[in-house]
C-alpha positions in Angstrom: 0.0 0.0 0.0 0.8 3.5 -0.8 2.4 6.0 2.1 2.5 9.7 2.1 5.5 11.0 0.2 6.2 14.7 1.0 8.9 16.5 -1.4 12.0 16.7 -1.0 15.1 19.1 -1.9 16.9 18.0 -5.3 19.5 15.4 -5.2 22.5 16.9 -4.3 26.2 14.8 -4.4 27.9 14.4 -1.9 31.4 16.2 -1.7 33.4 12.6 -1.4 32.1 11.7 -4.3 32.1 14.8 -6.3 36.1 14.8 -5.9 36.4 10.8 -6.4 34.7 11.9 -9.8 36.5 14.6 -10.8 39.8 12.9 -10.0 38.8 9.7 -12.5 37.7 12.2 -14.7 40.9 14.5 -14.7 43.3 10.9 -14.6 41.5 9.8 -17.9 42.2 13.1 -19.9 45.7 13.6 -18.5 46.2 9.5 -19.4 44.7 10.3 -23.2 47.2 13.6 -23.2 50.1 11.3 -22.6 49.6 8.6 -24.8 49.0 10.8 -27.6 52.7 12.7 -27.0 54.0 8.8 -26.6 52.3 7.6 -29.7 52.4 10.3 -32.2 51.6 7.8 -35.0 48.3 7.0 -33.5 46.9 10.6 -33.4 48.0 11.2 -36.8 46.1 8.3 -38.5 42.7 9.8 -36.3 43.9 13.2 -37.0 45.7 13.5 -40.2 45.7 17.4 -39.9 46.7 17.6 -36.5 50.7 18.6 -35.9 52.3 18.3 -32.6 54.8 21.2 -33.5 51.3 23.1 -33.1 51.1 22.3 -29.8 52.9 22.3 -26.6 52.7 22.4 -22.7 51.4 25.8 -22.5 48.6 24.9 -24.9 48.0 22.2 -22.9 47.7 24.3 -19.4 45.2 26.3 -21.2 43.2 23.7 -22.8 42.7 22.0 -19.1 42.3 26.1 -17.2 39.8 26.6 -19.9 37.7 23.3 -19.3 38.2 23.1 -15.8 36.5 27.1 -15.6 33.7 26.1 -17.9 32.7 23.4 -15.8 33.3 25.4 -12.7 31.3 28.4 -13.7 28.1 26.3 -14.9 28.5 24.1 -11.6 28.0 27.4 -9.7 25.3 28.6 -12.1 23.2 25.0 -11.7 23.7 24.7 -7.9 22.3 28.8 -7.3 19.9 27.7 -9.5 18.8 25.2 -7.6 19.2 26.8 -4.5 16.3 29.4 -6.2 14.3 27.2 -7.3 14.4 25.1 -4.0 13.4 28.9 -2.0 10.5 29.4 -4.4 7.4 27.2 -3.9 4.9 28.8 -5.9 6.9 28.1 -9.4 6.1 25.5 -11.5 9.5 24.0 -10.4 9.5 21.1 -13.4 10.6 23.4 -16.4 13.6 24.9 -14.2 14.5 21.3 -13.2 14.7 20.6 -16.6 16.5 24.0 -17.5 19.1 23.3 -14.9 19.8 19.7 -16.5 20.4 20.5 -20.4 22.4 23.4 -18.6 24.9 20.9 -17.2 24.9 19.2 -21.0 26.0 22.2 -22.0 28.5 23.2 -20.4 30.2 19.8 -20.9 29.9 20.5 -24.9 31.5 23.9 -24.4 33.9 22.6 -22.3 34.6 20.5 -25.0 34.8 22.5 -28.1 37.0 24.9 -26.4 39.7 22.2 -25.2 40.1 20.4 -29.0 39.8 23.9 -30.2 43.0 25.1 -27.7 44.7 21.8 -28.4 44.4 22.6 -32.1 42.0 20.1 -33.4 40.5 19.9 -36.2 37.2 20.1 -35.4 35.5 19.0 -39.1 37.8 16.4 -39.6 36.4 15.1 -35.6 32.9 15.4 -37.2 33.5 13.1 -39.8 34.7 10.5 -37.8 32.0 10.8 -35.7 30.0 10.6 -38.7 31.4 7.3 -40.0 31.7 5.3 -36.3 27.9 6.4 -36.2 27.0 4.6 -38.9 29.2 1.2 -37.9 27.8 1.3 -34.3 24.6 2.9 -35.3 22.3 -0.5 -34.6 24.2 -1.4 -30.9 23.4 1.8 -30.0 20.0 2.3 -30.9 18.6 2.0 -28.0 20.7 4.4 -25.8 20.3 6.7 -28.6 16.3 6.0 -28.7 16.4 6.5 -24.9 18.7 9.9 -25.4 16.5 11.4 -27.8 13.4 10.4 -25.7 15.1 12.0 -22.0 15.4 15.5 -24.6 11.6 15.1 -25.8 10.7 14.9 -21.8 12.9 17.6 -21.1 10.5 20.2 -23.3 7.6 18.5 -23.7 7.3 17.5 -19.5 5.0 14.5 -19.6 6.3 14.6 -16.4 8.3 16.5 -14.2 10.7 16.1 -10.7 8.0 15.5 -8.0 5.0 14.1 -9.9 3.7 11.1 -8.8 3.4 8.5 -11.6 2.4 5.3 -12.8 3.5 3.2 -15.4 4.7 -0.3 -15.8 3.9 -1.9 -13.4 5.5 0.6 -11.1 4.3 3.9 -8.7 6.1 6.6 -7.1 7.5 10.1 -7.1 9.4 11.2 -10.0 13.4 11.7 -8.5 15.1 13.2 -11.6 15.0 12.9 -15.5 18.3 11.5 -16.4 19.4 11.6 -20.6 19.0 8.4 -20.1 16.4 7.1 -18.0 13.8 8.6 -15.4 14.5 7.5 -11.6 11.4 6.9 -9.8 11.0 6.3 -6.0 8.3 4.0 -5.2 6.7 4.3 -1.9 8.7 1.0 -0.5 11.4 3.4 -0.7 13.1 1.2 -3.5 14.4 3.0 -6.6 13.8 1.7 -9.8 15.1 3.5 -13.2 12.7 3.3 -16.2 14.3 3.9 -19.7 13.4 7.2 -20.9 11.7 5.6 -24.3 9.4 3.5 -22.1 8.0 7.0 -20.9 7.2 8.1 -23.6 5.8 4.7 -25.3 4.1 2.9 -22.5 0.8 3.8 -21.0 1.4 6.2 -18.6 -0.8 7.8 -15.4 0.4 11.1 -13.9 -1.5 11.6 -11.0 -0.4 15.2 -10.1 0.1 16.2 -13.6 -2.3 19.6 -13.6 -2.6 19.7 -10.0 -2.3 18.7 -6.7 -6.3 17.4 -6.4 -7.7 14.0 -6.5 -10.8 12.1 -6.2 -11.8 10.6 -3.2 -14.6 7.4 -3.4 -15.7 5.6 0.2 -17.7 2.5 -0.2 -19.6 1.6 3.1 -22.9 -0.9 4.1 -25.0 -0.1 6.7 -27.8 -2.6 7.8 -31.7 -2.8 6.6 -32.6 -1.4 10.2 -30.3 1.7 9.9 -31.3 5.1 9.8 -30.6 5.8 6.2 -31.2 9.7 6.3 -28.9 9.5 9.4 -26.5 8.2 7.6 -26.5 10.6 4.8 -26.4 13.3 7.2 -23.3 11.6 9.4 -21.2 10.8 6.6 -21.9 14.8 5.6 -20.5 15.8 8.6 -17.9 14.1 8.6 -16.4 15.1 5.3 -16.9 18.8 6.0 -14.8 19.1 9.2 -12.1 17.2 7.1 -9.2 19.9 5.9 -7.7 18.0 2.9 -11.2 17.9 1.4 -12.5 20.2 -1.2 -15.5 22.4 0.4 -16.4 23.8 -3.4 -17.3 21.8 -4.6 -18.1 20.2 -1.8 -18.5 16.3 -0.9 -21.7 14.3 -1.8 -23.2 11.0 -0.6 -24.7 8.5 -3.0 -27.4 5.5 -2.1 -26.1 3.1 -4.8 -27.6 -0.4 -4.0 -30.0 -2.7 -1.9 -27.3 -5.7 -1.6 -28.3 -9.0 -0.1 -27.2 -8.2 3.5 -26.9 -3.9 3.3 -27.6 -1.0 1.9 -24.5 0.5 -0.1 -23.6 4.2 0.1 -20.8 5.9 -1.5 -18.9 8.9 0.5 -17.3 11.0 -2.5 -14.9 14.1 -2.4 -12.0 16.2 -3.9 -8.6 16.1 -1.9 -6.5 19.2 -1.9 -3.3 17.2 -1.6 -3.9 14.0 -3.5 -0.8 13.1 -2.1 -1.7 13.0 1.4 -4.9 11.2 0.2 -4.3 7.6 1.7 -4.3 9.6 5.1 -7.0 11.4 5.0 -9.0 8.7 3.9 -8.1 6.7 6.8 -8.8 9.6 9.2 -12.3 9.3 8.2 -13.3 5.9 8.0 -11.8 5.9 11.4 -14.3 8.9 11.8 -17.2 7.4 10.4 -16.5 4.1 12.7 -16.6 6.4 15.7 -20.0 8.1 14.4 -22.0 4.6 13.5 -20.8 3.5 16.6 -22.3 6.5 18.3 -25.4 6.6 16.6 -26.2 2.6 16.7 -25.6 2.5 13.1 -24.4 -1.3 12.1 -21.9 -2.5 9.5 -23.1 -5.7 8.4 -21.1 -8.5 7.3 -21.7 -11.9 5.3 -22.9 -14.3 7.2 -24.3 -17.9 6.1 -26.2 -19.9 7.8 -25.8 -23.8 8.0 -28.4 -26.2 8.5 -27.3 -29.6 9.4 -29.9 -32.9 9.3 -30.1 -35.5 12.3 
């Protein structure tokens, strides 16, 4: 069963791990800088326009100074935006989420550009063997390229966004973060499960708080043939109209819907404010209209069958 889930603060991580990153990160480029000084031959085949006698240690310096400022001055950007966004609760908060992520992607292709550029790359000649590996490795990526595509398409179309509560697959929960590559969605077994981003967009898919924050609310109760059925009517009234998650305007009704076998059925219907803290106030007042039957004499009937046995 479904528990409250109240929102919380974008991901943030942690500063051991930030540096761990950066250092793997920082050891990979420096590794790829020295083997190509080692192996000339090797860049010149990739590169044929590339000269090393274009290139030395201060271009170097500036190539890593310029990438590691890039990636410094969108980190600050992204984390005060964040910070704002975090300080602002009346925003629609799922377009700056998004904003804040192709942000990041941005700065990494800037970053980039601007090191090959420094380096003295030749950027066209980059293009084209991008171009050509795409077409060899074209079919075993499809499907990170389908789910890359498709994490872009949520980004500006927002199906769904960082805190909606969704359902799809099989699976329910609060929308974590849209990754490029999947969307991470914490069910409400606090487990974490990670749904590629093209199964969003293909699969059948219930958002719950996509306009806003309201929800339906349906009771089902039996009361017995010898009840007070106006009584009823009128307690079950009460009740919902004391309750503070419920919708006064319009406000909440009560339906006769059937003459069972063993009880009359009513139905107890109403709009939460918060569908999210739904499950709670439902339980608040069934508890309520326990209390109030038990009060009033009012009986919940059950099945019951009778067995005759012959001597």
């Amino acid at each position: 069963m479904a528990q409250e889930q109240k929102t919380k603060r974008p991901f943030m991580m942690p500063t051991w791990l930030a540096v761990t990153f950066h250092v793997i990160v920082w050891t990979i480029l420096l590794g790829l800088v020295a083997y190509a000084i080692v192996h000339p031959e090797t860049v010149a085949v990739v590169f044929p326009d590339f000269k090393w006698s274009k290139i030395n240690y201060a271009a170097i310096l500036k190539a890593i100074l310029f990438v590691w400022v890039t990636l410094t001055i969108f980190r600050v950007i992204k984390r005060a935006m964040l910070k704002w966004i975090g300080n602002h609760d009346k925003i629609d908060k799922g377009i700056y989420y998004s904003f804040v992520t192709l942000l990041g992607y941005v700065g990494w292709v800037i970053a980039g550009w601007g090191c090959l550029s420094l380096l003295g790359v030749n950027l066209q000649s980059l293009a084209v063997i991008v171009g050509a590996l795409s077409v060899g490795i074209g079919f075993g990526l499809q499907h990170v390229v389908n789910n890359f595509i498709s994490g872009l398409l949520i980004l500006f179309e927002r199906p769904i966004r960082k805190g909606d509560w969704i359902k799809i697959s099989g699976h329910e929960g609060i929308v974590k973060n849209i990754h490029i590559r999947s969307t991470e969605l914490e069910t409400f077994a606090k487990t974490s499960v990670l749904i590629p981003n093209a199964d969003v967009l293909s699969n059948a898919l219930e958002n719950v708080t996509k306009i806003d924050s309201l929800g339906r609310m349906i009771i089902s109760i039996g009361v017995s043939y010898n009840s007070d059925l106006h009584l009823v009517e009128k307690l079950l009234l009460n009740i919902a109209q004391k309750e503070e998650n419920l919708v006064q305007d319009p406000a909440p009704f009560v339906l006769l819907t059937d003459f069972a076998d063993s009880s009359v059925q009513f139905e107890l219907r109403g709009t939460f404010k918060d569908v999210t803290k739904g499950l709670a106030t439902k339980s608040r007042i069934m508890f309520a209209i326990w209390d109030a039957f038990k009060e009033n004499n009012i009986e919940i009937p059950f099945p019951q069958q009778v067995v005759h046995l012959d001597k």
